[in-house]
C-alpha positions as CSV (number, residue, x, y, z in Angstrom):
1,X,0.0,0.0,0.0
2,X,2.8,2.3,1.3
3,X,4.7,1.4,-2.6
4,X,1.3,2.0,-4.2
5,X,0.8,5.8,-2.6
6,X,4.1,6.8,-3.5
7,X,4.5,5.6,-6.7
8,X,1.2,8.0,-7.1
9,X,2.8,10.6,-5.7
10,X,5.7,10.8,-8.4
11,X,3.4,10.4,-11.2
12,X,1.0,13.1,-10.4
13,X,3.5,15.6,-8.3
14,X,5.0,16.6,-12.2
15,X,1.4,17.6,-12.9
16,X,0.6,19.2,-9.5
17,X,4.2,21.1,-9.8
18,X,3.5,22.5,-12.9
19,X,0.0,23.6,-12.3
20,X,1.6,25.5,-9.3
21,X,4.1,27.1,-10.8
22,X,2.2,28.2,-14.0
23,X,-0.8,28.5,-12.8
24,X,-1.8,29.0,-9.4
25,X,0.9,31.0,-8.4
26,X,0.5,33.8,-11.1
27,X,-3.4,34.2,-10.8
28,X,-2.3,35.0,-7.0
29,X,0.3,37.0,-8.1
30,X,-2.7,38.6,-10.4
31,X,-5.0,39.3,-7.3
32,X,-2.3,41.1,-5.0
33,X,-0.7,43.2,-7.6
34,X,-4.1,44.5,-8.4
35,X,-4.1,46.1,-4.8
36,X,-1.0,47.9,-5.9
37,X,-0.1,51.3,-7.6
38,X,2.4,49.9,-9.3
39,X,4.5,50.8,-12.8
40,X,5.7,47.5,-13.3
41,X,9.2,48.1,-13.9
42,X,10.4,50.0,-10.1
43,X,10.5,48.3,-7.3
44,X,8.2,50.9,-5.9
45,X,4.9,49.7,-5.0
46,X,2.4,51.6,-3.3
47,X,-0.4,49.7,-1.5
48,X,-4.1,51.3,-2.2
49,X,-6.4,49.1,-1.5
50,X,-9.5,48.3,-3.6
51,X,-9.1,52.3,-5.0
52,X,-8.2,50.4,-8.1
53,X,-11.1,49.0,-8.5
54,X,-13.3,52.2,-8.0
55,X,-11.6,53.8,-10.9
56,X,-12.5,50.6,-13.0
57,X,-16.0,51.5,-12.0
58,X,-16.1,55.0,-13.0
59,X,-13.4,54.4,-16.3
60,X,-15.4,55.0,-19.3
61,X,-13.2,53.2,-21.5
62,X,-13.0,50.3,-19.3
63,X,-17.2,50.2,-18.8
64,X,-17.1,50.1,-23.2
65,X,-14.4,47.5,-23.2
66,X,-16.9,45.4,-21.1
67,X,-19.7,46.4,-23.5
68,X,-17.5,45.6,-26.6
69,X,-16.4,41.8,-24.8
70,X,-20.3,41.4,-24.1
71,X,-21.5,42.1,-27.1
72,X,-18.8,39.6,-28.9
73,X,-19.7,36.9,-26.4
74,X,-23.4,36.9,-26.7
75,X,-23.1,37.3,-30.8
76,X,-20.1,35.2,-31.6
77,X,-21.1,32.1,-29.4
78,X,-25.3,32.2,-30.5
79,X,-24.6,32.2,-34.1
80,X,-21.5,29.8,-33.9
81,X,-23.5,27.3,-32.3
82,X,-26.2,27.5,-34.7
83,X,-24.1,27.9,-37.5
84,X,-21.4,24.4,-36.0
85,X,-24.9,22.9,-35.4
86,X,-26.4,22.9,-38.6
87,X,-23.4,22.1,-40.5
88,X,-22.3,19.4,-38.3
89,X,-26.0,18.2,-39.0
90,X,-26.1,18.7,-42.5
91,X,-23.0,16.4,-43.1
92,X,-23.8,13.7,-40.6
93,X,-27.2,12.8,-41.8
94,X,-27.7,14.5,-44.9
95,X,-26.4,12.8,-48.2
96,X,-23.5,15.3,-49.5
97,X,-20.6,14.1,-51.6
98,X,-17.2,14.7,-50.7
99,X,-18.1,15.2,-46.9
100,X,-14.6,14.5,-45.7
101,X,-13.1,17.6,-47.8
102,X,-16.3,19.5,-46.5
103,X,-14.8,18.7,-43.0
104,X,-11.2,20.0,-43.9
105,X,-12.8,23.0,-45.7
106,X,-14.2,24.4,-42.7
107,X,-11.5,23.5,-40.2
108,X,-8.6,25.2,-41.7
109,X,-9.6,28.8,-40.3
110,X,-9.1,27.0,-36.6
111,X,-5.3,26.2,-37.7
112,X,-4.9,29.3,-39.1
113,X,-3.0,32.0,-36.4
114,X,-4.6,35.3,-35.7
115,X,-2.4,37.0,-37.1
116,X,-3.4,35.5,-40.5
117,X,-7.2,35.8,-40.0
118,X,-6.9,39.4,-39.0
119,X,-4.8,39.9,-42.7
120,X,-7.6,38.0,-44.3
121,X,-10.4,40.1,-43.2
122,X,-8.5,43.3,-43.0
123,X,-8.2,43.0,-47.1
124,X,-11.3,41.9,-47.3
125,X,-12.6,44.8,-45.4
126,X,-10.4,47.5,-46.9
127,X,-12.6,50.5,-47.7
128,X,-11.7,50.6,-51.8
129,X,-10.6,46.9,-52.8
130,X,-12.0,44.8,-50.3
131,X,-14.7,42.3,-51.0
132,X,-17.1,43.3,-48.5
133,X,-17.9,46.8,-50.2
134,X,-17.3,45.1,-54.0
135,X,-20.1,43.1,-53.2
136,X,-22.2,45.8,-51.5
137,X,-21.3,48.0,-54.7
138,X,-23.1,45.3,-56.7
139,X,-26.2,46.2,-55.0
140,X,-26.1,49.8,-55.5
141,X,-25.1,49.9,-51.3
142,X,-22.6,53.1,-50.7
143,X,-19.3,51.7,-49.4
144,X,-19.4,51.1,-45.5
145,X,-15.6,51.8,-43.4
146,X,-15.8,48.5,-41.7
147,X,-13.1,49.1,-39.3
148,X,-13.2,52.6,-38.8
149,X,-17.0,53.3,-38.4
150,X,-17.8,53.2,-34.8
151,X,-21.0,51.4,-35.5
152,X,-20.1,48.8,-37.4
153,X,-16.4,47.7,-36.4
154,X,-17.5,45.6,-33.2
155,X,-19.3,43.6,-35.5
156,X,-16.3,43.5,-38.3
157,X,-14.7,41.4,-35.4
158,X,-17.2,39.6,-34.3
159,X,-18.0,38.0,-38.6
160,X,-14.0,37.3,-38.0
161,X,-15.0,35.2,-34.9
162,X,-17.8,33.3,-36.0
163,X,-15.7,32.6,-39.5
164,X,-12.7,31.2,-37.0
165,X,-14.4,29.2,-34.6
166,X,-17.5,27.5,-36.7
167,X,-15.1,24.6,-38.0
168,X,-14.1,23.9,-35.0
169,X,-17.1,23.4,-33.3
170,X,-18.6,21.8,-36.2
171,X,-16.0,18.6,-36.3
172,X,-16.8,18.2,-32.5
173,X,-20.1,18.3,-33.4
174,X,-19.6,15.9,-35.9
175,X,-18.2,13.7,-34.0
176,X,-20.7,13.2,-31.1
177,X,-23.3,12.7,-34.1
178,X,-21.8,10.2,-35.3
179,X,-22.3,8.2,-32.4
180,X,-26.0,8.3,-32.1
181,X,-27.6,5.2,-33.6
182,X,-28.7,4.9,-36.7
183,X,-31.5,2.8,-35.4
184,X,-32.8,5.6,-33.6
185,X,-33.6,7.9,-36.9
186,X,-34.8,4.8,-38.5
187,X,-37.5,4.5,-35.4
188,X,-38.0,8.5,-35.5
189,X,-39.0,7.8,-39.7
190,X,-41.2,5.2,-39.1
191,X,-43.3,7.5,-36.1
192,X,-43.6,10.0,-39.8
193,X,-41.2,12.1,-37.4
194,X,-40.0,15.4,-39.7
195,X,-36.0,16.3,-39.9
196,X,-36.3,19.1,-37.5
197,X,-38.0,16.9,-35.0
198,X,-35.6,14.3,-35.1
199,X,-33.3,16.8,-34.6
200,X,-34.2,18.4,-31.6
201,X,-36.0,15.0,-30.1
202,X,-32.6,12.7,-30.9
203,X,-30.0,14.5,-32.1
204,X,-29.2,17.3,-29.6
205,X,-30.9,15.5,-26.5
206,X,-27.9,12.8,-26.9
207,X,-24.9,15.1,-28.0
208,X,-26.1,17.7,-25.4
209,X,-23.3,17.1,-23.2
210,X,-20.8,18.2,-25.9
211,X,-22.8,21.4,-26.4
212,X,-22.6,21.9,-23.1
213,X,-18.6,21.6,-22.6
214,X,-18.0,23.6,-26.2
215,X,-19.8,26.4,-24.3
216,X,-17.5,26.5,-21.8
217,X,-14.6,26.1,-23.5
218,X,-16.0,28.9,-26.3
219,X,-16.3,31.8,-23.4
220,X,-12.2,31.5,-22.6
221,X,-11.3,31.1,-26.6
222,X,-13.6,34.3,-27.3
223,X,-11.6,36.1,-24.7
224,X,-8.1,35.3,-26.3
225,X,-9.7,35.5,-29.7
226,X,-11.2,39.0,-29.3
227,X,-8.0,40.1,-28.3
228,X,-5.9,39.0,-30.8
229,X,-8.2,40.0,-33.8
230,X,-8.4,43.8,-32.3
231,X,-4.8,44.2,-31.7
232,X,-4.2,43.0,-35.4
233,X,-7.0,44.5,-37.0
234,X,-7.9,47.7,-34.8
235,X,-5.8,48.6,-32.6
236,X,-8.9,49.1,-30.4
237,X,-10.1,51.9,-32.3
238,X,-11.3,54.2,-34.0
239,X,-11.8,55.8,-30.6
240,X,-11.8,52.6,-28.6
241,X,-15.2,51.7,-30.3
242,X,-13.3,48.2,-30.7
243,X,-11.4,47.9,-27.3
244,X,-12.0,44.7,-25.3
245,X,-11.4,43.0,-22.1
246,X,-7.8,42.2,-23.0
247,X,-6.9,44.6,-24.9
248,X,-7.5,47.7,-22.5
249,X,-5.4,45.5,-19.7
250,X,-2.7,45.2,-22.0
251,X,-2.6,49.0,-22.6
252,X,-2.6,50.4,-19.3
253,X,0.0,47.4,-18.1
254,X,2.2,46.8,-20.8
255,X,1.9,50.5,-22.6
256,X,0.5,53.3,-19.9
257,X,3.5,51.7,-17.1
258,X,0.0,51.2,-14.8
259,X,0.7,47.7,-13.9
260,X,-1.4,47.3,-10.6
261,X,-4.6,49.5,-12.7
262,X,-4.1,46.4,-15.5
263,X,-3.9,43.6,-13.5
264,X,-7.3,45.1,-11.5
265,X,-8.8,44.7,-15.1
266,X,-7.3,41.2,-14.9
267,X,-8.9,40.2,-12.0
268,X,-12.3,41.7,-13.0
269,X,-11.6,39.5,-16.4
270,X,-11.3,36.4,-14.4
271,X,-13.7,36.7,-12.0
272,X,-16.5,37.4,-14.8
273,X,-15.1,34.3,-17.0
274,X,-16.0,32.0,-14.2
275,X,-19.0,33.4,-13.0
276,X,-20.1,33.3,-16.7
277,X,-19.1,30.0,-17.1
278,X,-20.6,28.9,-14.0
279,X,-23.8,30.4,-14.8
280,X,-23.9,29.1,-18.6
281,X,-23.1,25.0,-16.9
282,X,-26.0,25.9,-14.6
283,X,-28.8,27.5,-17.1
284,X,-27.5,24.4,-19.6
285,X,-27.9,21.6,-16.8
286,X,-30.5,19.0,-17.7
287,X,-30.9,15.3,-17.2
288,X,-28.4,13.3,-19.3
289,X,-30.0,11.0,-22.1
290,X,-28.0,7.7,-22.2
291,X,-28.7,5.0,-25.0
């Protein structure tokens, strides 16, 4: 027994070691600093408390970063679950040729770095050549400033997102579907059951557990997503109009020397990813259907 515990031990103390070192300890790190008033590069620090906090609350840049990450969350993840839904649908039971080059199709924007997405859609968006106002031009539509209309650029992002993450989703999707039972669509057939019934009666009742993890997962991604896409494509402007979570910690960190004001934002980040996360798991529970 005594041979047995340790021989536990060294397998799992790599794991626990490294989740210490790389994770726990800087997320604490995260929460003190954020009581600082700190530059980030003196070995001043000046203790203040939550005052940190307050200024978040009455930081009008900050309150439309929140807005902007909100907006991107709530858009981004209803239609990319709808759109990964359908598809994954459409080429598990429907009869499409060539469904395995369909699959790698929509994948490749998930291997492809942000970086390369935000080049993609920054040419497509460009105000003369791009594609988006050649095709509106077709239409008689006046050309729109994609990212540098204030109205329009959260958006711009957000058609960025959806494009990104929908192949992903979709070949998890894909995959859970595959392992319903035929059998099962066969009975729904005979009952005169119609394709949207049997989808929502056998289909998602029985993958529902793998809707409910891609959630999850989808709420952190959007986060690092966001970010990425707006530093390439933006900048966070014009104005801000496209700032984010992320991005507006980065700058008053890493560019405005206010390193305890940034890793406030930090903590106000993480504390709203896991409360969101907790309360999407909770408003998705339901009784697991098991074949």
């Amino acid at each position: 027994m005594k041979t047995s515990k340790s021989f536990l031990f060294f397998c799992t103390f790599p794991a626990l070691a490294l989740f210490l070192i790389f994770m726990a300890y800087p997320t604490i790190s995260v929460f003190v600093m954020s009581l600082y008033k700190w530059g980030g590069y003196s070995a001043a620090k000046t203790f203040v408390g939550l005052n940190n906090f307050r200024a978040l609350m009455e930081d009008d840049r900050f309150i439309g970063s929140f807005r902007n990450s909100v907006i991107l969350l709530v858009l981004v993840s209803i239609v990319t679950l709808f759109l990964a839904l359908w598809c994954a649908n459409a080429l598990t039971r429907e009869k499409i040729r060539a469904k395995g080059l369909f699959r790698v199709i929509f994948y490749i924007p998930n291997i492809l770095s942000a970086v390369v997405i935000a080049a993609i859609f920054s040419a497509i968006y460009d105000p003369s050549r791009g594609l988006a106002n050649s095709l509106l031009s077709l239409v008689g539509i006046e050309p729109v400033m994609w990212l540098g209309n204030r109205s329009v650029v959260i958006y711009s992002i957000a058609i960025a997102m959806i494009w990104q993450a929908t192949g992903y989703y979709m070949v998890m999707y894909m995959s859970s579907m595959s392992a319903v039972p035929h059998s099962l669509y066969e009975a729904a057939d005979i009952e005169g059951a119609s394709r949207k019934t049997k989808f929502f009666s056998v289909t998602l009742p029985l993958i529902w557990t793998n809707v409910r993890t891609t959630l999850t997962f989808f709420i952190i991604s959007s986060i690092n997503i966001s970010f990425l896409l707006v530093r390439a494509m933006t900048g966070g402007g014009p104005d801000g109009a496209s700032e984010v979570f992320l991005s507006y910690m980065y700058e008053q960190a890493y560019t405005n020397s206010s390193y305890g004001y940034g890793m406030a934002i930090g903590v106000v980040i993480f504390v709203f990813s896991f409360a969101l996360s907790a309360l999407v798991n909770l408003a998705t529970r339901r009784e697991i259907v098991e074949l």
